[in-house]
N, C-alpha and C positions, 0 to 999 in steps of 0.2 A: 504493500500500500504506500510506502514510503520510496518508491522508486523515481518515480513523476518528481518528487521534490527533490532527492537525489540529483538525478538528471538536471534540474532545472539549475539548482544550486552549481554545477560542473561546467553547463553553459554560461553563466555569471560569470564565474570566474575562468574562463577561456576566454571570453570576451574582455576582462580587465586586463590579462595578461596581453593582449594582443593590443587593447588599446595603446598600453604602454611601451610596448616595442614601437610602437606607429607614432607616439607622443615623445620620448622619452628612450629609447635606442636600448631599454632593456625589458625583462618579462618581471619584473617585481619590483617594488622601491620599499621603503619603509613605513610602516601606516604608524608610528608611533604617535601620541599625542602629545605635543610639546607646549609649552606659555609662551612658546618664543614666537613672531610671524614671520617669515621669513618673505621682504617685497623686494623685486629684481627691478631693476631700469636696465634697459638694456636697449642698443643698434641705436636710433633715432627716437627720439621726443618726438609723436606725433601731435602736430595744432590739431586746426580747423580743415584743413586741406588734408587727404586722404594722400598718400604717398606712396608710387609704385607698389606690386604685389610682392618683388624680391627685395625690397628693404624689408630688414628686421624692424616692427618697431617697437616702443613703448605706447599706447595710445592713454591717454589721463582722461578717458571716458568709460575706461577699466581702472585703473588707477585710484582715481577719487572712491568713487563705492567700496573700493578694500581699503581705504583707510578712514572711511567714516564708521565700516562694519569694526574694524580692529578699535577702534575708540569706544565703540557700543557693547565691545563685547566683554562680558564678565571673564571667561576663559583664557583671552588672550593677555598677557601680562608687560609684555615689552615687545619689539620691531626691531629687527633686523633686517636694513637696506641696503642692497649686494646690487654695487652698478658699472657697468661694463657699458658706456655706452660715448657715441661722438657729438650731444647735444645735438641741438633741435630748434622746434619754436619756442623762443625765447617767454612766453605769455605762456603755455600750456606747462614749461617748466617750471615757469614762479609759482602756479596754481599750487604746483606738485610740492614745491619745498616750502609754501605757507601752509599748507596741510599738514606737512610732518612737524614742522615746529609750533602747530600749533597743536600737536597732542599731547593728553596729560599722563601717557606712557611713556615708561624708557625708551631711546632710540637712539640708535648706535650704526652707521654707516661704514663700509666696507667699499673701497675701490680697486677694484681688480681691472687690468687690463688695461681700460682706460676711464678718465671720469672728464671728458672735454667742454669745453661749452659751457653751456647751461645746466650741464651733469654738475659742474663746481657747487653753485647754489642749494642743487639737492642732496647732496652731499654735505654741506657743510653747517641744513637745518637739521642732521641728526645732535641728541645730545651730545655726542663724541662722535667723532671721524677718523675713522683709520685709513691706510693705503698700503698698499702690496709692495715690499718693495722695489717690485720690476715695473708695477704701474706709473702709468703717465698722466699727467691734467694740463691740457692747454687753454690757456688764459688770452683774450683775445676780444677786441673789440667787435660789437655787434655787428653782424652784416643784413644787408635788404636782396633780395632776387628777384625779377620782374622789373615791370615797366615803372619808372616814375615819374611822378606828373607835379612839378612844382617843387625844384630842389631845395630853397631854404625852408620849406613848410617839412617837409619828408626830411631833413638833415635837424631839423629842432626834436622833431617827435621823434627821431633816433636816439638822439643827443638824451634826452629826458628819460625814455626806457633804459639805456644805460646805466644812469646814473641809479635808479630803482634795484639794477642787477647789481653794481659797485656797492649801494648802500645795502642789501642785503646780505651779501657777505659778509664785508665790515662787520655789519650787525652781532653774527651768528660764528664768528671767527675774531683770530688773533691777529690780523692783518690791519692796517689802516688804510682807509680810504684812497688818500696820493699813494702809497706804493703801492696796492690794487690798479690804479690806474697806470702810473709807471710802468708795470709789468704787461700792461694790455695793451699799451703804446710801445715797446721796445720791438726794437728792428735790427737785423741781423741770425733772428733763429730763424724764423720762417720764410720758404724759399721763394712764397708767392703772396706773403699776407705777413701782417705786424703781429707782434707777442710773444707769449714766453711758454718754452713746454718745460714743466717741473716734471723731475724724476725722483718717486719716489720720499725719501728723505727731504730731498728739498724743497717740499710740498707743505711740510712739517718746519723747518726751517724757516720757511718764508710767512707760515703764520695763516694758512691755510687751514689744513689738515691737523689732526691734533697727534697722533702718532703711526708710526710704521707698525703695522701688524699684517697678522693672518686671520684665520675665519677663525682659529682656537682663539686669541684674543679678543676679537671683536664678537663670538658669542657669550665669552666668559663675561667680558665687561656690561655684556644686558642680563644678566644673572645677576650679578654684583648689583646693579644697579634698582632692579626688579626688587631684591632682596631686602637694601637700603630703604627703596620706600615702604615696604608693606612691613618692614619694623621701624619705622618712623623715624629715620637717621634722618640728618641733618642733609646740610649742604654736599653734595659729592664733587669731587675733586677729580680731574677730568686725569691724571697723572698717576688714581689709583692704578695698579696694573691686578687682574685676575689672576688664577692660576691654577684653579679646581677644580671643577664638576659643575659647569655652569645651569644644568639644567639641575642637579640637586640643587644648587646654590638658589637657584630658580623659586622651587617649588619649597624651598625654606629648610633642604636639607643641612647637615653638619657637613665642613671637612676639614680637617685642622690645616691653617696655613693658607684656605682657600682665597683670601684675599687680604690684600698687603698693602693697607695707604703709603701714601706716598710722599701727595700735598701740595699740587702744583692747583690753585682755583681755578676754575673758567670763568665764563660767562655771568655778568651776577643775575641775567635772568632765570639761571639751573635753580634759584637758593628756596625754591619753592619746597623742595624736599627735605 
């Protein structure tokens, strides 16, 4: 009698394993339940305009709903934002990185690969920002594509978005505004266009980024972090370094040693915590 559900239950899961070979280039992945969310920016920030079928992109009409669902949701505990990508529309990025800074979850940013463009800003609205140290961020003044109709009117409403992109950094970073721009005017790196590509370390150097790490780091630290608020610590100190069991650390497990201030402050809009 219990054959049909058998059966049915084996076609299920045929059908998951295949999706995921077709999604995902394997036949299993891990169904664990974690606090942590893990959100990807990746290939191009898609605007308003819909961009070829063989760009990779990001579109932030997927985007916004996973991060007002991750605010809403009682289970999810912190955000982890892993971004690989060459920036985009300038306006659908800012959306992206006034949403994550403005949640009242840990967030902890990850750039692998590369974090270009307007990836900078979404990146640097996490509480803490790390970088890979083979990854790259190029810093670079705003460009227009298409026809334009009216240069000083189109050259002001550039001029003003920029500075919107400059002060937000600033904002959300160790950087100051002139040398944000300084770096976005310098000429000599790039072979067709003005500015600066940081490598790495000097990403962090420059007052960008807050430290070099890996994905062990940069999960540990939304553990740490996760952990901090839901026992009522204080201000956290963007220089703590992890070292534990970030998802015990998470879920408010023990581990001796798991985590080791430091004491470097950030932001003093963190001091909420």
């Amino acid at each position: 009698m219990t054959k049909p559900a058998e059966d049915s239950e084996e076609a299920k899961e045929a059908a998951r394993a295949q999706d995921n070979i077709t999604s995902l280039g394997t036949s299993d992945v891990p169904r664990a339940r974690s606090p942590i969310h893990c959100l990807t920016v990746i290939g191009q920030v898609e605007g308003h305009i819909l961009l070829p079928s063989q760009n990779k992109t990001t579109k932030y009409e997927h985007v916004i709903p996973q991060l007002v669902a991750i605010e809403e949701d009682p289970d999810i505990k912190g955000l982890l934002i892993v971004l690989n990508t060459v920036g985009g529309d300038v306006e659908a990025g800012l959306a992206i990185a006034e949403l994550i800074a403005g949640l009242s979850k840990p967030t902890v940013s990850l750039v692998l690969g590369g974090g270009h463009s307007i990836g900078v800003p979404i990146a640097v609205a996490a509480d803490c920002a790390y970088i890979a140290p083979t990854a790259t961020m190029t810093v670079h003044p705003l460009r227009l594509n298409g026809q334009v109709i009216g240069v000083p009117q189109t050259y002001e409403y550039i001029d003003r978005m920029q500075d919107r992109v400059i002060r937000f950094i600033a904002r959300h970073s160790r950087i100051g505004e002139a040398h944000l721009k300084e770096l976005m005017l310098r000429t000599g790196e790039l072979a067709r266009d003005v500015g600066t590509v940081l490598v790495g370390q000097e990403a962090v150097r420059e007052g960008i980024i807050d430290r070099v790490g890996t994905l062990q780091d940069a999960m540990a630290e939304v553990g740490r972090r996760i952990r901090e608020r839901e026992t009522g610590g204080g201000t956290i100190d963007v220089d703590d370094r992890g070292s534990g069991d970030h998802l015990a650390a998470a879920v408010g497990g023990e581990r001796e040693g798991a985590y080791a201030p430091a004491g470097l402050r950030r932001r003093p809009r963190k001091s909420r915590w």
